[in-house]
C-alpha positions in Angstrom: 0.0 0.0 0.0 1.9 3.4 -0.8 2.3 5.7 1.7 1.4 9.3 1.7 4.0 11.6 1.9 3.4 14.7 3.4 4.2 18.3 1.1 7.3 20.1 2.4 8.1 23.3 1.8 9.7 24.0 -1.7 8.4 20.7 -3.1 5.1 19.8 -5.2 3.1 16.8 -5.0 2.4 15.0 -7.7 0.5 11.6 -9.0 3.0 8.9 -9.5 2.1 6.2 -12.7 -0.1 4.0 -10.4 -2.2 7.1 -9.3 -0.1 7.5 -6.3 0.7 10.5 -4.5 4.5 11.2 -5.1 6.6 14.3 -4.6 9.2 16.0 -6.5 11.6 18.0 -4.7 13.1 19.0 -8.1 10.0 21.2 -8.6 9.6 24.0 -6.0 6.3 25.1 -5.2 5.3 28.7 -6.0 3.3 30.5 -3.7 2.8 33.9 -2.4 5.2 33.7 0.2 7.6 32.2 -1.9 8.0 33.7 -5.6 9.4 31.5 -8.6 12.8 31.9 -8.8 14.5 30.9 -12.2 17.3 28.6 -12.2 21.1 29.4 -11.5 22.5 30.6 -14.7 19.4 31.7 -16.5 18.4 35.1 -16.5 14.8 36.5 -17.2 13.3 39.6 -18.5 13.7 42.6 -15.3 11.1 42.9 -13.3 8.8 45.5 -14.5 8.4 48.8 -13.2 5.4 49.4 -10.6 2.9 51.6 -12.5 3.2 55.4 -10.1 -0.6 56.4 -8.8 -2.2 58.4 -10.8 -1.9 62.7 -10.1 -5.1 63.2 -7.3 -8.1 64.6 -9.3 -7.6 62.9 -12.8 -9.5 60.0 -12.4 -12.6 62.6 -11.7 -11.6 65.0 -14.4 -9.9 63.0 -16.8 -7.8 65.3 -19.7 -10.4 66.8 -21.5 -8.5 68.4 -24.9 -7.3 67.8 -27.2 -9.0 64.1 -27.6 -11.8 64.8 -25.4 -14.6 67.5 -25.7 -15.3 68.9 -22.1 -18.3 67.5 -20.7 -20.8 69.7 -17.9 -19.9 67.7 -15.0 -16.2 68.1 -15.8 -16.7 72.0 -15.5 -18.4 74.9 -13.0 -22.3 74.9 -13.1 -22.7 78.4 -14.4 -19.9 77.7 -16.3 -21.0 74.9 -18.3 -24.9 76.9 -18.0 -22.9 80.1 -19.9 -20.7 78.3 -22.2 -24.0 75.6 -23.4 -26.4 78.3 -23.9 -27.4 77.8 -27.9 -27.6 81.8 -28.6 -25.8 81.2 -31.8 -28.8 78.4 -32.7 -30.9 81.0 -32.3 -30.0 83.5 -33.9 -29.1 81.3 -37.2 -32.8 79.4 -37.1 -34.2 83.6 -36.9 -32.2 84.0 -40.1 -33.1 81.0 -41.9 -37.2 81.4 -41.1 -36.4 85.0 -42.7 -35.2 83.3 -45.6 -38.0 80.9 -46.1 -40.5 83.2 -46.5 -38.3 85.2 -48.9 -38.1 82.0 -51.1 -42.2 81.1 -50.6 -42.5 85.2 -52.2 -40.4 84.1 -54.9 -42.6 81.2 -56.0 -45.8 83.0 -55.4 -44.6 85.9 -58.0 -43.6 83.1 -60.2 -47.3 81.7 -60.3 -48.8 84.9 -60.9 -46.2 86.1 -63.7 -46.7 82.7 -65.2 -50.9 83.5 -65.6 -49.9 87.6 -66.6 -52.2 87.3 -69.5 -55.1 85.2 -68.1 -55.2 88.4 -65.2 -54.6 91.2 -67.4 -57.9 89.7 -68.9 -59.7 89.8 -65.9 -58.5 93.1 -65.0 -59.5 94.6 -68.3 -63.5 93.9 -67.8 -65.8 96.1 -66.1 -66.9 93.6 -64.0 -66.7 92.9 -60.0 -64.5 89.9 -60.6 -62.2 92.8 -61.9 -62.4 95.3 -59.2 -62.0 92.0 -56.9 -58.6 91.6 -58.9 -57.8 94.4 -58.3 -58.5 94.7 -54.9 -56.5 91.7 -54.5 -53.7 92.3 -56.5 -53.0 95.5 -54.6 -52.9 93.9 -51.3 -50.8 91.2 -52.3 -48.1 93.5 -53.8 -48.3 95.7 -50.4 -48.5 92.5 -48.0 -45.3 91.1 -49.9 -43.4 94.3 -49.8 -43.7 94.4 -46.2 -42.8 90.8 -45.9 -39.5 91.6 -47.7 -38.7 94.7 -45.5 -39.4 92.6 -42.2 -37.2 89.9 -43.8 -34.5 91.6 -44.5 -34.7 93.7 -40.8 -34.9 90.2 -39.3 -31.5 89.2 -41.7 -29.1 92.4 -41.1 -27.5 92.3 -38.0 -28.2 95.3 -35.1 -25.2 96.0 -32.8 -26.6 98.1 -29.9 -24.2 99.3 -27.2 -23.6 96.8 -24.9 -20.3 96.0 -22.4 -17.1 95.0 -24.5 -16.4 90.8 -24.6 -13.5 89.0 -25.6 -16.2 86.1 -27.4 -17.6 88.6 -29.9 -15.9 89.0 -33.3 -16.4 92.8 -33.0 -14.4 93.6 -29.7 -11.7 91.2 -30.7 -11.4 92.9 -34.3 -10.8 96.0 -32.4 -7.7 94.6 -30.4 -4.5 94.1 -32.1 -3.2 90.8 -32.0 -0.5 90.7 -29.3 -3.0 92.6 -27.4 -5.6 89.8 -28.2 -3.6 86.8 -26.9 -2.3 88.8 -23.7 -6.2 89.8 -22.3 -7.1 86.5 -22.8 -4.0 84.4 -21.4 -5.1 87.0 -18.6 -8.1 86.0 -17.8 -9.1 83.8 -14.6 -12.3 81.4 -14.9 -14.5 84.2 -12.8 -13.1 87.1 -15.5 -13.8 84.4 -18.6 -17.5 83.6 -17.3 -18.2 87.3 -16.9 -16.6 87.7 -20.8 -19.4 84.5 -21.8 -22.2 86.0 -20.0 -21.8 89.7 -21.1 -21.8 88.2 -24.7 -24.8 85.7 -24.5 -26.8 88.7 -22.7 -25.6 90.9 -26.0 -26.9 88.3 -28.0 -29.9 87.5 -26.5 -31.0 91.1 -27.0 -30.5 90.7 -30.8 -32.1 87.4 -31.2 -35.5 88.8 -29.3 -35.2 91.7 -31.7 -34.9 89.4 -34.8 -37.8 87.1 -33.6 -39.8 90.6 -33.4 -39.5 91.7 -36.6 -39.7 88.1 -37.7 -43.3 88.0 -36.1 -44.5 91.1 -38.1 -43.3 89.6 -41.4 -45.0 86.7 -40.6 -48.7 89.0 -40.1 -47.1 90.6 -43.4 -46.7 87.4 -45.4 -50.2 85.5 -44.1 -52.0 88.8 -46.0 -50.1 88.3 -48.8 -50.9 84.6 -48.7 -54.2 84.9 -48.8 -54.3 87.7 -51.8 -52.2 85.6 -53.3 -54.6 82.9 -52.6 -57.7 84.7 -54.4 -55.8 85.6 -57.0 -54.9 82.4 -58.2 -58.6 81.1 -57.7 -59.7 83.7 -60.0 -57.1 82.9 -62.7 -58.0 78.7 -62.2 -62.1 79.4 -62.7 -60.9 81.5 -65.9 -58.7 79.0 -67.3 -61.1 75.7 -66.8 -64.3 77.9 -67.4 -63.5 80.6 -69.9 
């Protein structure tokens, strides 16, 4: 019957050919107390140096440029609440509506140069249909031209007076270069915020002013609309019924 033999220290058992339990002292035993170590005469790769801790703060605010965008959490509250305000948005979806109804003029002109003849039929009988064309014509011309002029106030850009900041185009233009870079490698976070804020406060002036005069070429272009409107039911019942 074989006989157990205990494990020693800096051996391994192992299972001999008959299933017995068998040690080998040739093959140390690696634990935690006791590390591999390689045989004499063979070297290994050096031990690899520990990894140093990582600076205190970066694992809550990792690097955020030039790989990263900054995020809000990584930044000040009214920080991230001044520098995330869509002004800019704004002020481009004013400009664009603006636009719109500029091109919806365009195509109703088109319709009612396309049927010149057919109304210049109409207009030339003494009838009420006539003085109805008329009527309509007239508004539509004055409803449109007042669409254009609202258009284009909503389009052109207003600069009031307001305080100085180092985020609009128009201050910076006035600063030479060198003087440029030096303000703003000046600045501390509080002075930056107050540059942000003065300029989103600027700009939210001119975007309630746009939306204003957007609003009354809207009333504008709804007459014109509906001029437009008559005016082209007019021409249809004189082209399908003579």
């Amino acid at each position: 019957m074989p006989t157990e033999v205990p494990e020693t220290e800096g051996t391994e058992a192992r299972l001999g050919p008959g299933g017995e339990r068998r040690t080998d002292a040739m093959t140390p035993t690696v634990s935690a107390a006791h590390p591999a170590i390689p045989p004499v005469g063979v070297t290994g790769p050096p031990p690899a140096d520990p990894v140093p801790p990582p600076p205190p703060g970066q694992a809550i605010h990792p690097a955020l440029l030039p790989d990263r965008l900054p995020m809000p959490r990584h930044l000040d509250p009214a920080a991230a609440l001044a520098f995330r305000t869509p002004v800019n948005d704004h002020i481009q979806t004013a400009d664009n509506k603006a636009t719109a109804l500029l091109t919806l003029l365009g195509l109703m002109f088109t319709v009612v140069a396309r049927f010149g003849k057919t109304l210049s039929e109409v207009l030339a009988q003494n009838t009420a249909i006539s003085y109805v064309c008329v009527g309509l014509l007239a508004g539509f011309a004055g409803a449109a031209l007042g669409t254009v002029g609202q258009a284009f106030r909503t389009i052109v850009p207003r600069f009031g007076k307001a305080p100085p900041s180092l985020a609009f185009f128009g201050d910076i233009a006035r600063l030479s270069r060198d003087e440029y870079l030096a303000r703003v490698r000046s600045l501390t976070p509080g002075a930056a915020l107050d540059q942000m804020l003065a300029y989103n406060h600027t700009n939210s002036l001119i975007l309630v002013t746009k939306f204003r005069q957007f609003v009354l070429g809207v009333r504008f272009f709804r007459v014109a609309a509906g001029c437009w409107g008559g005016l082209v039911a007019v021409v249809a019942y004189r082209v399908f019924h003579g």
